[in-house]
C-alpha positions in Angstrom: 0.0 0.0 0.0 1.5 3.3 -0.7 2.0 5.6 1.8 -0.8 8.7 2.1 0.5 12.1 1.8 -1.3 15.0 3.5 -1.0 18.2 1.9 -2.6 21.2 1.0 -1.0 22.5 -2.7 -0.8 26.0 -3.7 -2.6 26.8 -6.9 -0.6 30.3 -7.9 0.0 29.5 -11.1 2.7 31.5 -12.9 1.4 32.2 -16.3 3.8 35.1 -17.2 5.9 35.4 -20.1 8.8 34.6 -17.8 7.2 31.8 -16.6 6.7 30.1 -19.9 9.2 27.3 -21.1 9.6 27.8 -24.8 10.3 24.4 -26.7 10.3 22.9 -30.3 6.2 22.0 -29.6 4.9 25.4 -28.3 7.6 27.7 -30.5 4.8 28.8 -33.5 1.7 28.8 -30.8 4.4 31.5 -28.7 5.5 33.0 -31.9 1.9 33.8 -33.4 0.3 35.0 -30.1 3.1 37.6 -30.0 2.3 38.9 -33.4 -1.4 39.3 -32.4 -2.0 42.3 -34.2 -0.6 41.2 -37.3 -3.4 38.2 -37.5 -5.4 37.3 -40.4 -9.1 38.3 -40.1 -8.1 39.0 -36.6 -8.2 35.6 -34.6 -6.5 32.8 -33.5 -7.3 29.3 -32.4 -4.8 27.5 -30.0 -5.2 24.0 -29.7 -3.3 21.2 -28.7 -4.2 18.6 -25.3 -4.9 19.5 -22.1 -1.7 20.2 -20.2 0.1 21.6 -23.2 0.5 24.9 -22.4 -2.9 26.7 -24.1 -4.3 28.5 -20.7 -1.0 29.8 -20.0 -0.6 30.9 -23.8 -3.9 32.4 -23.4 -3.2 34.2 -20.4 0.4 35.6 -22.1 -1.4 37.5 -25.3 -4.3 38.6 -22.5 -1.7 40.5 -20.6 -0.3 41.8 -24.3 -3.9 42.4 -25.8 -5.1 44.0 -22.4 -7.8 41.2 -22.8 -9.9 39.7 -20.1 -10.4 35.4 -20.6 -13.7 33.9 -20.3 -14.7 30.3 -20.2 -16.8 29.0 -23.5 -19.2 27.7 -21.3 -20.3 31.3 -19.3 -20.4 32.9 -22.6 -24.7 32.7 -22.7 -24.8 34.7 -19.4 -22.4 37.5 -20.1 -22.9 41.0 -21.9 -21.7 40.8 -25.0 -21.6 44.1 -26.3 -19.5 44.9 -23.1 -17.7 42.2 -23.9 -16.8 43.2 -27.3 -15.2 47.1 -26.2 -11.8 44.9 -26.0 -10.1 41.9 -27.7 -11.1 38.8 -25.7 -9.8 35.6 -24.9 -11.9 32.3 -25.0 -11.2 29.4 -22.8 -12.3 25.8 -24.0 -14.4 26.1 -26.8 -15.2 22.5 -27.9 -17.0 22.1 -24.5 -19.8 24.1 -25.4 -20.3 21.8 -28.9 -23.7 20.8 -27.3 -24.7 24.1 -25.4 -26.0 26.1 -28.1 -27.1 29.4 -26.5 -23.2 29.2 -25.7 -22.6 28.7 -29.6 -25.4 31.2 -30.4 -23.1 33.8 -27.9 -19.7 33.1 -29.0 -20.8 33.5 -32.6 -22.4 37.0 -31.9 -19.3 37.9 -29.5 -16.9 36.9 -33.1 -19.4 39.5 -35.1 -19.2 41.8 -32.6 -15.2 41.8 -32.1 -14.7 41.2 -36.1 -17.0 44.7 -36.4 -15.1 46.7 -33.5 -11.7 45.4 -35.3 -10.6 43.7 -31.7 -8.8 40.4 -32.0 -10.4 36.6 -30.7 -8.2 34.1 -29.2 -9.8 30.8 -28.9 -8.2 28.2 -27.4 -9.6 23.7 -26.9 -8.7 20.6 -27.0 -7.9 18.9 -30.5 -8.0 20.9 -33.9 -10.6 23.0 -34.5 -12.3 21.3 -37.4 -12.9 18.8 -35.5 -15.2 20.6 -32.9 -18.3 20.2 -34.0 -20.2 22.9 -33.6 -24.3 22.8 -33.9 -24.5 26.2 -34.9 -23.0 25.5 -38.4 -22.4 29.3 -39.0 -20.3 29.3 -35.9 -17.6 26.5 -36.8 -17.2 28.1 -40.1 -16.0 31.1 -38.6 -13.5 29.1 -36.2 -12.3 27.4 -39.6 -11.6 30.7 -41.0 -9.0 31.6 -37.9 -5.4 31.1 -38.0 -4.4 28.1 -36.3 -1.6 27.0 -33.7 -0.7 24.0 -32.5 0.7 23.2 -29.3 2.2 19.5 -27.6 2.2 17.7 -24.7 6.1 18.7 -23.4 8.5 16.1 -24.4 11.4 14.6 -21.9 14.0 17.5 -22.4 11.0 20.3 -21.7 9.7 18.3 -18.7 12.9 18.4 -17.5 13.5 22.2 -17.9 10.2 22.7 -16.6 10.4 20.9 -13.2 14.0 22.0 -12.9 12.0 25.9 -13.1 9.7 24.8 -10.6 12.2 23.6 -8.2 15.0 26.6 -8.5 11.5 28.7 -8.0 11.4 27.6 -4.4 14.9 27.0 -4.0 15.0 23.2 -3.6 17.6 20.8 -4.5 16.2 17.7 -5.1 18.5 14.8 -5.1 20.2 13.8 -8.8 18.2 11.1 -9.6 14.7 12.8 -8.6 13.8 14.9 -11.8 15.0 11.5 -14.0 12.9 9.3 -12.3 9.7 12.0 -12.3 10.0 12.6 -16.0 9.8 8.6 -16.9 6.6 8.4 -14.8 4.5 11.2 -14.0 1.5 12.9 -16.7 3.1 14.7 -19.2 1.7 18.1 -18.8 2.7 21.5 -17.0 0.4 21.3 -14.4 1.4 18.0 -13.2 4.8 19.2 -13.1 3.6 22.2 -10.9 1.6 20.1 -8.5 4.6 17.5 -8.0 7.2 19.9 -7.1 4.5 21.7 -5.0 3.4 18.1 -3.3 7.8 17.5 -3.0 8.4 20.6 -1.3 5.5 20.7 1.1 5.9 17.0 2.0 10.0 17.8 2.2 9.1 20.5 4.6 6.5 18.8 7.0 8.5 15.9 7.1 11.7 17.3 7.5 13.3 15.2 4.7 15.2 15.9 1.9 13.5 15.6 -1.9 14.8 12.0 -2.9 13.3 9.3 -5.2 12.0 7.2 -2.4 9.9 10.4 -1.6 9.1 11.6 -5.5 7.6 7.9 -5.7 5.7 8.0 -2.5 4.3 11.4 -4.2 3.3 10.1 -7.0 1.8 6.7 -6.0 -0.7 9.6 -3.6 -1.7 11.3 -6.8 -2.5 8.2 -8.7 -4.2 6.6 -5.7 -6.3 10.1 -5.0 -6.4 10.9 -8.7 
């Protein structure tokens, strides 16, 4: 039986420029949201799995567009035309493939931004032709935007990524720790977030340094809890 881990994780996600790892699977998504105002009809899908990086990308050209980010799925109860006095950012846009007053309100919100001249950023899981939108008129327009790509981190970005994490709140995990954690645990940025997180509060509570005995007993928690 493994081991259960008590802890409380901080969720202060760093999504700043700074705190963005730029490898060879993000590269054009980071590239095209920092030409924003150079993009074709004025919109931009990022896609790509969950984990890969899209929130954070979205929350990078938000800070550059002066944008505020709203969720797909809260788009039916929001003003619009209040809405539409800035670019905006939308979060998660295949969720809402069987919500059509959503649909019916993110395809007024794209009129409404196209008219103003203020940019879109869309971001979901998978490519966007294969969303499936109801409202036909709707996933026409999301075909129309530019695309970008993103990928679930490979071994070399993982490994940049928790060694971030770690120099972030100054902890030296043993040599073999970031190895080991990059062979087993989910391959996505937020995992490698709440890991180091889970090491460092466990490290401190228990008054042990981070080794792989204590990365495993981490990780078997997660899985167990997950």
């Amino acid at each position: 039986m493994p081991r259960q881990l008590n802890f409380d994780l901080p969720v202060n996600t760093d999504y700043t420029r700074n705190g963005f790892v730029p490898a060879p699977g993000n590269a054009v998504a980071l590239a095209m949201v920092a030409d924003w105002q150079n993009w074709p009809l004025g919109k931009l899908v990022v896609s790509g799995p969950e984990g890969a990086g899209k929130t954070h990308l979205a929350h990078i050209w938000a800070g550059m567009a002066n944008a505020p980010i709203v969720a797909a799925r809260d788009l039916a109860g929001l003003d619009l035309e209040a809405l539409a006095a800035a670019p905006v950012a939308v979060e998660d846009v295949p969720q809402i493939a069987q919500d059509r007053a959503a649909q019916e309100a993110l395809f007024h919100l794209h009129n409404m931004l196209a008219a103003a001249g203020h940019a879109l950023l869309m971001t979901g899981v998978g490519t966007p032709n294969h969303w499936h939108m109801g409202l036909p008129d709707l996933q026409s327009r999301i075909d129309a935007a530019g695309h970008a790509a993103v990928a679930l981190p490979d071994d070399a970005l993982l490994t940049a990524v928790l060694e971030k994490h770690f120099a972030d709140r100054q902890l030296t995990p043993r040599a073999d720790v970031i190895p080991y954690l990059v062979r087993r645990m989910e391959r996505s940025f937020a995992a490698a977030q709440t890991i180091v997180a889970g090491l460092d509060a466990t490290s401190l509570s228990e008054r042990t340094p981070i080794t792989r005995k204590l990365a495993a007993s981490l990780l078997d928690n997660l899985e167990t809890n997950g």
